[in-house]
N, C-alpha and C positions, 0 to 999 in steps of 0.2 A: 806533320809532327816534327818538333826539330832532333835532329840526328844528335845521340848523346857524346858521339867522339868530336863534337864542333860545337858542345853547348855554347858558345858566347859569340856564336859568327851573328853577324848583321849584314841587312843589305841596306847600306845606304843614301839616302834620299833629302829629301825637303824639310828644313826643321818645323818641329809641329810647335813650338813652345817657345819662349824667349828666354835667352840666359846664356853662361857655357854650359852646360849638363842640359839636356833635352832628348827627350822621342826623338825618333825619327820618322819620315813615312817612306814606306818600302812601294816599288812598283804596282799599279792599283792590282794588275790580273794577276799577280801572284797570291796574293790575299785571295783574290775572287775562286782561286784554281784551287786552293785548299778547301776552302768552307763549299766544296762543290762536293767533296768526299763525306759521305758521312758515315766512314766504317773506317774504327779507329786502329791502328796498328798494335799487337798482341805487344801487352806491355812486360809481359816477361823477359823482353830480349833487353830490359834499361837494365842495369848492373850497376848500381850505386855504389863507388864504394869509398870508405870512409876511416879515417886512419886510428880512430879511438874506439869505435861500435864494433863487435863483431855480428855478422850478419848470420843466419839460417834460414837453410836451401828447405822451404817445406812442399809436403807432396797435397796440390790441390786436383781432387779427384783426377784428369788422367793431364794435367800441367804440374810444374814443377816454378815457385817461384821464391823469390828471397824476400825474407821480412827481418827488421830489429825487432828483439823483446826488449818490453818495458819496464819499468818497477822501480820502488823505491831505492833497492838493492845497486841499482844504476847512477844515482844522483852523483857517486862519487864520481863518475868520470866527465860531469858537467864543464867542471872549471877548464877541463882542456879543450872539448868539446866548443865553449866560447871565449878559448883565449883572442886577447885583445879586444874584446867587446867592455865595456864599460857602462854603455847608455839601451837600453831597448826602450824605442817607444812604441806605447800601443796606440794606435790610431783611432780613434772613435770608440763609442760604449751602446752598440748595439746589443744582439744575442749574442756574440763569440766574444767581445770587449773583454769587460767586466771576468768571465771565466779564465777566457787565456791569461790575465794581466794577474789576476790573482792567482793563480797557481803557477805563473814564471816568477814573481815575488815567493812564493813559499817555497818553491822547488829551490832558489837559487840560496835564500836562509840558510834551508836542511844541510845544503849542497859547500856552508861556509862561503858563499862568494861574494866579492863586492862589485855587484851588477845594478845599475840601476834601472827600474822599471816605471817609467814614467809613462802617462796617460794624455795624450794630445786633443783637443777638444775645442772649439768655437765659444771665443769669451763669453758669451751670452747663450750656451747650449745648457738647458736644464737638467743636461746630464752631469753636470757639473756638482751638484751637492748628492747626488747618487755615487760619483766616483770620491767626494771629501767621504762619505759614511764609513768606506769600505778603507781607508786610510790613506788616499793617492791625494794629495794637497800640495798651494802652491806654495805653502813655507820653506820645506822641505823640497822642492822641486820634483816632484813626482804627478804633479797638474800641471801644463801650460798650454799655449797657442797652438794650434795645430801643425804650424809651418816649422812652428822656433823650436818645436818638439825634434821634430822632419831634421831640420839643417842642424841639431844636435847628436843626433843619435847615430850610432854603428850600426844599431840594426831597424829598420822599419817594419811594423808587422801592422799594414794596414787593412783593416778592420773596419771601415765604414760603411756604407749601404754599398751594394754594387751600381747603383743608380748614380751616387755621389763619387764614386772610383771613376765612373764615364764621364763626367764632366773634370773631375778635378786631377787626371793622372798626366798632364802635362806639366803642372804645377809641383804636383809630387815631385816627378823625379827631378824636374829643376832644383829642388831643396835639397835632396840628398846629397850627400860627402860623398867623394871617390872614393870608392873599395869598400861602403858602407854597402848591407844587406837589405836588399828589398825582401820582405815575408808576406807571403798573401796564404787567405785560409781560402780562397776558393778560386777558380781557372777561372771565372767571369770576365777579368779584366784582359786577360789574353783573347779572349773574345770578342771583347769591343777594339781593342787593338786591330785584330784581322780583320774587324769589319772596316776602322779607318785606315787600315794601308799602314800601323805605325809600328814600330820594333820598340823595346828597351834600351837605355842607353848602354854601351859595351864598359860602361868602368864597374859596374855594381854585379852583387850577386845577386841574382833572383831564385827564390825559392818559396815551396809550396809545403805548408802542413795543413790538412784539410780532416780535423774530427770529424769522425761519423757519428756527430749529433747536434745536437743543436746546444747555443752554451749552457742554459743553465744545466741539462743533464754533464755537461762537461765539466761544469764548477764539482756539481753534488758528486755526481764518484769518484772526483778527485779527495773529496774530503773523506768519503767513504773509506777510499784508498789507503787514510793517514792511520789506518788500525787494521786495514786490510790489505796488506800488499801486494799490485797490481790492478787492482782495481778503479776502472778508467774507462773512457772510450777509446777505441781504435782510431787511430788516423792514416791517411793514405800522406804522401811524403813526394814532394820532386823538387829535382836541380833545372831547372830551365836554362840557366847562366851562372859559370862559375868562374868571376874574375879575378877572385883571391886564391882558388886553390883549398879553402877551408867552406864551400859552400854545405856539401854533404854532410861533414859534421855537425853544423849549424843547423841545416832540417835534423837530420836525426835527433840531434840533443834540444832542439826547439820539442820536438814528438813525445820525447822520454818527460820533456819538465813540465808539459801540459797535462801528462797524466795518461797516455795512452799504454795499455797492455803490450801492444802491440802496432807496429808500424809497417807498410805496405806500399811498394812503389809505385808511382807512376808517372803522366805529366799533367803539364797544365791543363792540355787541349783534350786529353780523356776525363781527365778530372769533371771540367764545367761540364762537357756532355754528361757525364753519368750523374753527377749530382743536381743539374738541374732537372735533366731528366727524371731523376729518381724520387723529388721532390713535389713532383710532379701525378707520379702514379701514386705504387701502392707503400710510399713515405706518408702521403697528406692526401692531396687529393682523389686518388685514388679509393682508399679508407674511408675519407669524407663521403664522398659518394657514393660507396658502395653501403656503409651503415643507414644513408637517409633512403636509400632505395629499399635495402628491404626492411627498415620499422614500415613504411608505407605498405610492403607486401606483409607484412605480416597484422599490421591491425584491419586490412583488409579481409584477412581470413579468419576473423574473430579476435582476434589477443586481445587483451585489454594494452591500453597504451605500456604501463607499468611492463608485462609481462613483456612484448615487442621489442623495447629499450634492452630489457635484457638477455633475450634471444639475441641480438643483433651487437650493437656495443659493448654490451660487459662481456657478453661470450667473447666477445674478439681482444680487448684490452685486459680479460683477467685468463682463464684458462688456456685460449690458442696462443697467444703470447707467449705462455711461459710455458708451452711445449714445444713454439718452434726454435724458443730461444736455447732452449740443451736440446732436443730431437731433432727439430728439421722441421719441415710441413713433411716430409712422408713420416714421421711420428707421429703427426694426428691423425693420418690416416690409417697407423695399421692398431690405435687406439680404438677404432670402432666393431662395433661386432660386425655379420655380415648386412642386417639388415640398413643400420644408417652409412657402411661402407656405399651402398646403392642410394642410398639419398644422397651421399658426396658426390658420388659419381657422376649425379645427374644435375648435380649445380653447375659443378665441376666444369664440365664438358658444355654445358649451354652456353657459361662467363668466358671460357678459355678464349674462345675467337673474337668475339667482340672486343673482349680489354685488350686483346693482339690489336685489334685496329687503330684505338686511341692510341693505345700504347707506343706505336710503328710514328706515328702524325706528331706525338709530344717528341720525339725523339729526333725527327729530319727537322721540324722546325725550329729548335736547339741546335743544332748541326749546323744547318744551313746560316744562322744568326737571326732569322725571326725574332725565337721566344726572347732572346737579348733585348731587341730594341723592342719589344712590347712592354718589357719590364722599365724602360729607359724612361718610355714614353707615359708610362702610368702613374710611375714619380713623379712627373714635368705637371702629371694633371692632380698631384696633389692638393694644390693652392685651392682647388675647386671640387674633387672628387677625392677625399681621403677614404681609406679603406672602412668600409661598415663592419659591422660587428656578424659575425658567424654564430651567437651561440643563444639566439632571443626566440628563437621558433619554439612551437609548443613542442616538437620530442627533446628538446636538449633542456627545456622547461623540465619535460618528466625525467630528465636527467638527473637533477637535482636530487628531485623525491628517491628517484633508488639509489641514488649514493647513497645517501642518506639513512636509507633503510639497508644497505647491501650486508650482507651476509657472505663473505667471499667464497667461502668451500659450498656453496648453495649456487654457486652462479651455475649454468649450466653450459654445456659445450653441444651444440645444434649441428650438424648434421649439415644442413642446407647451408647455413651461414658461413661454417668450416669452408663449404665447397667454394663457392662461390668467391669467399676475402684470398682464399690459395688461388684460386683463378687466376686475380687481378695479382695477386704476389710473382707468379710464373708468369703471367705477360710478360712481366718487368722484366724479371729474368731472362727470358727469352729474346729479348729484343736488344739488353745488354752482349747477349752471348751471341747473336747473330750480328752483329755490327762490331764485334771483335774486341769487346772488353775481355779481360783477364776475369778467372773467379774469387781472388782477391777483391777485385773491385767489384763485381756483381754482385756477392754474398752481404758485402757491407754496406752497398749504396742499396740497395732494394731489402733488407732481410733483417738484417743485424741492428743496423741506424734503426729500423720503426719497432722490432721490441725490445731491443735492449736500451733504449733513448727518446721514441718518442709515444709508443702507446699507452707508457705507464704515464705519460702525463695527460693525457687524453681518462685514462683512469680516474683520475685524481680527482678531473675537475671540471671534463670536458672538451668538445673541443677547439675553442678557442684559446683555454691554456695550450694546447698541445700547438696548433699553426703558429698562435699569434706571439710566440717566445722563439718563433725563428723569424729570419732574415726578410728583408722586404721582399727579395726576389723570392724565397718559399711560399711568404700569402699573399703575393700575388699570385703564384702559380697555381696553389691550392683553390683560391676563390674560381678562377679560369678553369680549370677541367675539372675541377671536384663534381659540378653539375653535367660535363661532357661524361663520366663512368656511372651518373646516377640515371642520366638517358639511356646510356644503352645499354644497360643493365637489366631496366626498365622495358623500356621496348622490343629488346631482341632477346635474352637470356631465360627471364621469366616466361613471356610468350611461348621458346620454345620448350620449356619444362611443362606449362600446362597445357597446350597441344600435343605433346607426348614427344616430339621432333629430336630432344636432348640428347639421348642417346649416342657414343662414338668412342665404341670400344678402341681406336689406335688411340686419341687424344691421351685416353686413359690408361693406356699401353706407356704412354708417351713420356707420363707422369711419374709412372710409380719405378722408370727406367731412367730418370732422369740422371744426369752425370751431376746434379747441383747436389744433390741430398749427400755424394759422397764429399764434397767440397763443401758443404754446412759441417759436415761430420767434425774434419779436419780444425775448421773456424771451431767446434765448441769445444775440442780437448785444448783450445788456446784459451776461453771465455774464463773468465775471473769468478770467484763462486758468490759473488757477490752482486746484489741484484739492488737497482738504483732506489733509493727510498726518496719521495718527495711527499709532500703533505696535500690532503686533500681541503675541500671548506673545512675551514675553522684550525688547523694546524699551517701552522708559517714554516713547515719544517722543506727545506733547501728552496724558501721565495722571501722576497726582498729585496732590499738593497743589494748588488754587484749579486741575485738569484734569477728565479721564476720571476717575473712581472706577473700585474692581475689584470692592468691598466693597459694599455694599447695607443699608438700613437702610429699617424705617419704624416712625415712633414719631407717638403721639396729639398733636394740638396742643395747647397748653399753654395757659392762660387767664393 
């Protein structure tokens, strides 16, 4: 992890790229000597500090770390925040695109500033009359070429697939101005970096604002935001390179104008661990597979389909949701009487170890750069394998039907279900905090991101709304092990609950002792009272144009 009193040193090598401004590639074994570690260094000791934000020191159950608050109340200190900036451009219009670009456009309005926000995009990209709807056109300069975007702009906040960042970041930073900002919203590309041996070029700033969620939740509570003050996703925040001396203002004030509550440090190279990782469990995959394992245990034990769907899914996306999201998961648990306390108990403790095991494997092989080039490669195989659809099988069929019929304050909150979804929740957790993330970052990449950002869309409409409105690397990872938690869940968990074997009083010792529940505590007296509204079938409300998608697409990235 790079040392933060030398952010901008390089080790010098072989250019990777043609031009003056280039990569570089650093000695292979040093690269190889790092992604050999896969426990990250406790990111409390980074100290950001920033000449316009004032920071606060908050207490995360038994750490101590610094976060900026967010709010509209803040817009006013923007203009100094990105003095000298004139040009942002957003790079591509995936999931994150379209939310960040509109909300640095309305944030910088409110804010009085003359900033411009322009959209970089492939002539022929059919994201192109997606980003004219939303008002970014090439009249007005606010649409162009993606390069002529690049070699304009002060600041780059690129936003493309991370598949398309591996092929094209040679390119990038060859277009970039000296002393212009490099912005990424997620550590990926520092990970295919270490895996080719290549550093940043030492004239640019590089910095990281990384929301914990997926965009369109990032669009919708921003707008929520516009009547409710603060109300937003959280984002995690790093300086990786600071060659102007104004980089941290730049993340901080990038954090405040995309609408985050609250902002939280870290680096690049925890970042992609935890979020790919976390995207992985019990974000998406996890979920995914933990919902189709037990509807299957449960119309096996009679349910009618109907009834199953909602023991399993709605229990998890309407009532566990929105007690973990103000209680915690030890709130659901001290919600039950004694007798389905022992029904949790006994989910509980069957799921615990198993999701440990996935959980321990999705996390070294992110570490180590595996899960990277599996995502690299699945892209490369788009032209011939694009991603299928997640939501066509008969239970996400009877999906429909009980939306359709649901009854909210009727959903019920199950007992096994409860046990079982916190299981896979605390794997996450667990394997965050033994590999030495901060509770900042484990509380939001495992916890906070999937109810506050992605269950209620899973809610809504299912879940292919919910995977397929995030990142390519998300469904891909989601498709990849969502059926690895549904095996073992399957074969070892349930097994041992109906051979009687579940039982394990310390596990459950383990739990309800957890140091996370008080470090959730701390995250809800930050949490905005304000709870994400999106539309289910037949309501457009935050999908659309630069929103929610309904449609799904994945194409190869383009050189």
């Amino acid at each position: 992890m790079m040392a933060m009193k030398a952010p901008s040193a390089v080790i010098r090598g072989q250019p990777l790229s043609m031009g003056k401004h280039m990569a570089v590639v650093r000695p292979r074994f040093a690269a190889q000597s790092r992604r050999m570690c896969a426990r990250v260094s406790a990111v409390v000791q980074f100290d950001y500090d920033t000449k316009v934000f004032k920071k606060e020191l908050v207490q995360f159950a038994d750490t101590e770390e610094y976060i900026y608050r967010g709010g509209r109340d803040k817009f006013n200190l923007l203009p100094e925040a990105f003095k000298g900036i004139k040009q942002v451009g957003v790079i591509g219009w995936g999931s994150q695109a379209p939310a960040q670009a509109q909300n640095l456009r309305d944030s910088f309005t409110e804010a009085g500033m003359d900033v411009k926000v322009t959209i970089g995009l492939r002539p022929n990209s059919p994201s192109c009359e997606e980003a004219r709807q939303v008002g970014f056109t090439e009249e007005d300069g606010t649409l162009g070429e993606v390069f002529d975007v690049i070699s304009k702009s002060d600041m780059v906040i690129l936003l493309i697939s991370d598949a398309a960042q591996s092929r094209l970041y040679p390119r990038i930073l060859a277009a970039m101005k000296p002393g212009a900002t490099l912005g990424l919203s997620h550590g990926f590309l520092l990970g295919v970096m270490q895996n080719e041996g290549a550093e940043f070029r030492d004239d640019i700033n590089v910095i990281l604002v990384a929301p914990k969620g997926m965009g369109p939740s990032v669009r919708r509570l921003y707008e929520q935001g516009k009547s409710v003050n603060g109300a937003g996703i959280n984002a995690s925040f790093a300086v990786h390179q600071d060659a102007t001396g104004t980089a941290s203002d730049l993340a901080v004030g990038w954090a405040i104008a995309v609408g985050a509550p609250f902002a939280f440090c870290t680096t690049l190279e925890s970042e992609y661990k935890s979020d790919i990782y976390g995207e992985r469990c019990c974000i998406l995959g996890g979920v995914h597979g933990a919902v189709e394992s037990l509807f299957r245990r449960y119309t096996r034990q009679g349910m009618s389909d109907e009834e199953a769907f909602r023991e399993s899914v709605e229990c998890i996306t309407g009532p566990l949701t929105r007690i973990i999201s103000r209680d915690g998961m030890i709130g659901v648990y001290e919600q039950f009487n004694d007798a389905d306390k022992k029904i949790f108990e006994e989910a509980y403790a069957a799921s615990f170890g198993p999701a440990m095991d996935i959980c321990y494997e999705i996390y070294e092989d992110v570490a180590c750069g595996n899960e990277i080039k599996s995502v690299v490669n699945a892209v490369e195989r788009f032209d011939k394998f694009p991603m299928g659809k997640i939501d066509q099988t008969h239970m996400w069929q009877v999906g429909k039907k009980v939306r359709a019929e649901r009854v909210e304050k009727d959903i019920p909150i199950n007992p096994f279900t409860a046990g079982v979804y916190i299981a896979v929740m605390m794997a996450t957790v667990q394997t965050l905090s033994d590999k030495g993330h901060p509770y900042s970052e484990i509380c939001n990449e495992s916890i906070i991101e999937a109810v506050d950002s992605l269950n209620p869309y899973m809610h809504a409409r299912g879940v292919a709304f919910m995977v397929d409105n995030c990142s390519y690397t998300a469904r891909l990872g989601s498709r990849k092990w969502a059926p690895r938690f549904d095996y073992v869940l399957d074969q070892q968990a349930y097994v041992a609950v109906d051979n009687g074997s579940a039982k394990n009083d310390e596990v459950i010792s383990q739990f309800k002792s957890h140091s996370v529940h008080k470090a959730l505590a701390s995250c809800a007296e930050m949490r905005p009272p304000v709870d994400i509204s999106v539309g289910g079938e037949g309501d457009d409300t935050g999908v659309g144009a630069g929103g929610a998608r309904t449609e799904y697409r994945s194409t190869v990235a383009s050189q």
